[in-house]
N, C-alpha and C positions, 0 to 999 in steps of 0.2 A: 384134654387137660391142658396144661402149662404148655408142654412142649407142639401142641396144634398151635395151641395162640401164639409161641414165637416162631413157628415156620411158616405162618400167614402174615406177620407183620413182619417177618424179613422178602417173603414174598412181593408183600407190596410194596418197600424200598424198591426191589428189583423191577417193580412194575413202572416205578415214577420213571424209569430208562426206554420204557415199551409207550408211554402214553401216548404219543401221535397214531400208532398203528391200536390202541385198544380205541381212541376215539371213532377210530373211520371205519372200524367194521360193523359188522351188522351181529350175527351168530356164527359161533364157528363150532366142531365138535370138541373135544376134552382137549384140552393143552397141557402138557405138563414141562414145570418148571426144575430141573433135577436138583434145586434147595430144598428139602425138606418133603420132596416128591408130591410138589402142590399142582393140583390138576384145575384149569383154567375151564370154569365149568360151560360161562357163555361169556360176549363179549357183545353187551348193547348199546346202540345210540342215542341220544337225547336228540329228539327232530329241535330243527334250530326255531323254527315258528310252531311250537307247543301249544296243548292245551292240557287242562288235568285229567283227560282222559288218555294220554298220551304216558303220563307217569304211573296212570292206573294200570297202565297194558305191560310196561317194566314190571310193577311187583309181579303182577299175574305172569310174565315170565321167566321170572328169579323165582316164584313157587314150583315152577314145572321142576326144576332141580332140586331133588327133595332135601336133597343132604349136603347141598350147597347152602352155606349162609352166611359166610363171609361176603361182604359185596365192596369192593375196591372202589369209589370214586374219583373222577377226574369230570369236576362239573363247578359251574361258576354258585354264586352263592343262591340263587333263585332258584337253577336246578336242585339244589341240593336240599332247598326247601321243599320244590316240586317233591322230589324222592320220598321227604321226610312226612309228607303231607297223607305224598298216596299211600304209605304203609298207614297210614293212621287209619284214614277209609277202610281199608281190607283188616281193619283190626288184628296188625300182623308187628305190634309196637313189642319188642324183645327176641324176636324171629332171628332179623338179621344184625350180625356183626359188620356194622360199619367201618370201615375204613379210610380216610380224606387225606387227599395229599395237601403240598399244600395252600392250595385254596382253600382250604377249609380252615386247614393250623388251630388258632385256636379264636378265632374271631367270633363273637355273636349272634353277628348278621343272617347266618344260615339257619341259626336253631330258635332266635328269639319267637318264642312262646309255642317251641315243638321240643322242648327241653326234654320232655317223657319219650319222645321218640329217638333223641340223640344218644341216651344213656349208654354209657361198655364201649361208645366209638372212638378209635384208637383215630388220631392224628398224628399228621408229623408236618416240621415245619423245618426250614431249612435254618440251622446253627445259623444264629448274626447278634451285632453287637450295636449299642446303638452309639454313634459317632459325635461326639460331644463338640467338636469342629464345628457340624456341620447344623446343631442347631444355636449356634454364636451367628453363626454365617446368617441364615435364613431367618431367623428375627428379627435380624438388623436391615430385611431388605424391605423398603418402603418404596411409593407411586416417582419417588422421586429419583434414588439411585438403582432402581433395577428397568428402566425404560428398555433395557436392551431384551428383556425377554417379554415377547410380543403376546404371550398369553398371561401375563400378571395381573395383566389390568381385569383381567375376568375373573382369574383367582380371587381377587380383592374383592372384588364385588361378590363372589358365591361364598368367601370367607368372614367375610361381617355384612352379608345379607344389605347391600346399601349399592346406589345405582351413582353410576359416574358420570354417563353422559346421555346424550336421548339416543343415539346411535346402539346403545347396550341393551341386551336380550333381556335384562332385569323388567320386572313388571312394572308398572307406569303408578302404581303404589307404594313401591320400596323407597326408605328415606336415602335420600344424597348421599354420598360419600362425602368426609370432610377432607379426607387424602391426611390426617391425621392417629389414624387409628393405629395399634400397632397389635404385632402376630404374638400372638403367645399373651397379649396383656388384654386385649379388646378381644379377642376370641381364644376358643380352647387350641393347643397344639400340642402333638402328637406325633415325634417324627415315623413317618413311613418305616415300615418294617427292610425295605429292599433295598435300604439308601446305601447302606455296604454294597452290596452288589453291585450296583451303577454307580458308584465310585471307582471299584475295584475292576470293572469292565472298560469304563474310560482308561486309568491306569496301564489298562493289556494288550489295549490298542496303543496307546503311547508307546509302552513298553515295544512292540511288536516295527510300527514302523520309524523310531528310533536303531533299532536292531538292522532293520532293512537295509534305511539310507546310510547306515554305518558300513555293510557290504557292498552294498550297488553303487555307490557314489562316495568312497573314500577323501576323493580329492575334491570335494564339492559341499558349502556347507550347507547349501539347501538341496531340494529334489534335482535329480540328473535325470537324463532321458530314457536311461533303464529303468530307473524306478519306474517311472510316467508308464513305460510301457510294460510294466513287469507281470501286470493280472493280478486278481483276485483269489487262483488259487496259490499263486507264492506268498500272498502277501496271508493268505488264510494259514500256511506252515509255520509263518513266524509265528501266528498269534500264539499258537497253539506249542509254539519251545518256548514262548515267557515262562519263567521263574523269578517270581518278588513275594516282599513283605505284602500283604494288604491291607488296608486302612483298618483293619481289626487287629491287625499286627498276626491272621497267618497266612500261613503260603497260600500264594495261587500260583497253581499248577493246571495244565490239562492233559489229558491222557489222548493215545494216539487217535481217539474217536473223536476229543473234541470237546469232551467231558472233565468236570472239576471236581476234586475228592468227593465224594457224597459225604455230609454231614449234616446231619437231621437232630431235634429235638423230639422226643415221641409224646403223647399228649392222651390223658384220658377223658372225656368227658362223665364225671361223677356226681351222683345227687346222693342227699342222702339225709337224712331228717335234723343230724348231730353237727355238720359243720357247711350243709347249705349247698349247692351245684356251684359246677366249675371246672375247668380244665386242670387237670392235673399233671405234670410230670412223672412220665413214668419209666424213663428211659432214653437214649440216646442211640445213635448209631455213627458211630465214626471207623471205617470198614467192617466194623463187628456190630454185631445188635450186643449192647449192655443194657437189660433191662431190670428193672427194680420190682424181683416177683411177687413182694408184700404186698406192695400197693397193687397188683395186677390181681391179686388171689380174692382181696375183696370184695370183686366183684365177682367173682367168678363161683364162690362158695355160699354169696348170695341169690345165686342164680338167675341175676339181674338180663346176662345173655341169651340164657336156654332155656 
């Protein structure tokens, strides 16, 4: 019931902390996670030079576990198509309870025209805000005042489809650039979902060896020879004791591993004849799972999972 489905998607918060070691292994026996006493049933790889026979061989071994059907992924958006594909073959579409961290979130790209097969799957995507600074900034950046960033000039060209020079990877039929065009007004924009985070990661660097040269070199107001020689793991301590605002206006903080609050937005993928497919809100995680179990029951009393 309810309470399976929130100790499998508190699971898989806990899993987005394990994902380097679930990618690299192969099978292991039953794991258990002591949240909600979640048993880790296998742990498969996606070969990096795939074929769809390779994603055939993942269902057929996510079926060997009979009474496993939760499936956690941590795969880019064509695996996740790969995934979504091979269950369709094995006619195994409502079987499994998907999962996506997030790579997945709540993007398109992995389910356009596998929509039947993504149905009941729980996403999460990391809490962000989108930074109004920062599409002033990046609109206003033209062939003329952004020379300093050595890959724009490529941008431009893959961003309104038009060729700059003969030197440029553009095909020898795309029209000219007029170095006229402008972002957001001559093409569609869309700021990046991660622009918080690489802001706020610049900032903790900042923050970190401002902190440094403050102690290692007091009387000095650039870098001193302690700094110079002080390493990579001192200067990894500071990062990790910043405390500030972040360009979303909250803390960043990291914990003694190195880690930043987890905070997630949780996400349904729902279809439905009366209001159309789409990602749904259905909850959040900010050290707790608060989930919204109306909207979770509808699928679930549908029988759209099982």
């Amino acid at each position: 019931g309810l309470e399976i489905i929130k100790s499998q998607i508190i699971a898989a918060i806990m899993l987005i902390q394990l994902a380097a070691v679930s990618l690299h292994s192969r099978v292991h026996p039953c794991v258990f996670i002591s949240a909600g006493g979640i048993c880790i049933a296998q742990s498969l790889k996606i070969p990096h030079e795939h074929k769809p026979s390779d994603f055939d061989k993942i269902i057929r071994q996510l079926l060997d576990t009979r009474y496993a059907r939760t499936v956690v992924l941590f795969a880019s958006d064509e695996d996740i198509r790969g995934i979504l594909n091979a269950s369709k073959r094995a006619d195994q579409v409502g079987h499994f309870l998907w999962i996506g961290s997030d790579s997945w979130g709540s993007k398109n790209s992995p389910i356009h025209q596998l929509e039947d097969a993504a149905v009941g799957a729980i996403t999460i995507l990391p809490k962000r805000a989108t930074i109004s600074g920062f599409d002033a900034y990046f609109m206003s950046r033209t062939l003329e005042n952004n020379r300093r960033n050595v890959w724009f000039a490529e941008y431009w060209e893959e961003n309104f489809n038009c060729k700059l020079m003969s030197s440029s990877k553009k095909d020898d039929s795309s029209r000219k650039c007029t170095g006229q065009e402008r972002i957001g007004v001559d093409s569609k924009y869309e700021q990046e979902g991660k622009v918080q985070f690489v802001i706020d990661a610049v900032y903790a660097m900042a923050h970190a060896l401002h902190n440094m040269q403050r102690d290692l070199c007091p009387d000095v107001s650039g870098i001193c020879l302690e700094m110079e020689l002080a390493g990579g793991k001192k200067l990894l301590k500071y990062i990790r004791s910043v405390s500030f605002n972040g360009s979303a206006g909250t803390s960043v903080t990291f914990n003694r591993n190195g880690d930043a609050p987890g905070r997630y937005d949780l996400f349904q993928y729902q279809r439905s004849n009366g209001t159309g497919s789409g990602y749904r809100a259905v909850g959040q995680w900010t050290e707790t799972l608060q989930l919204n179990v109306s909207l979770i029951l509808v699928l679930v009393l549908t029988g759209s999972w099982f």
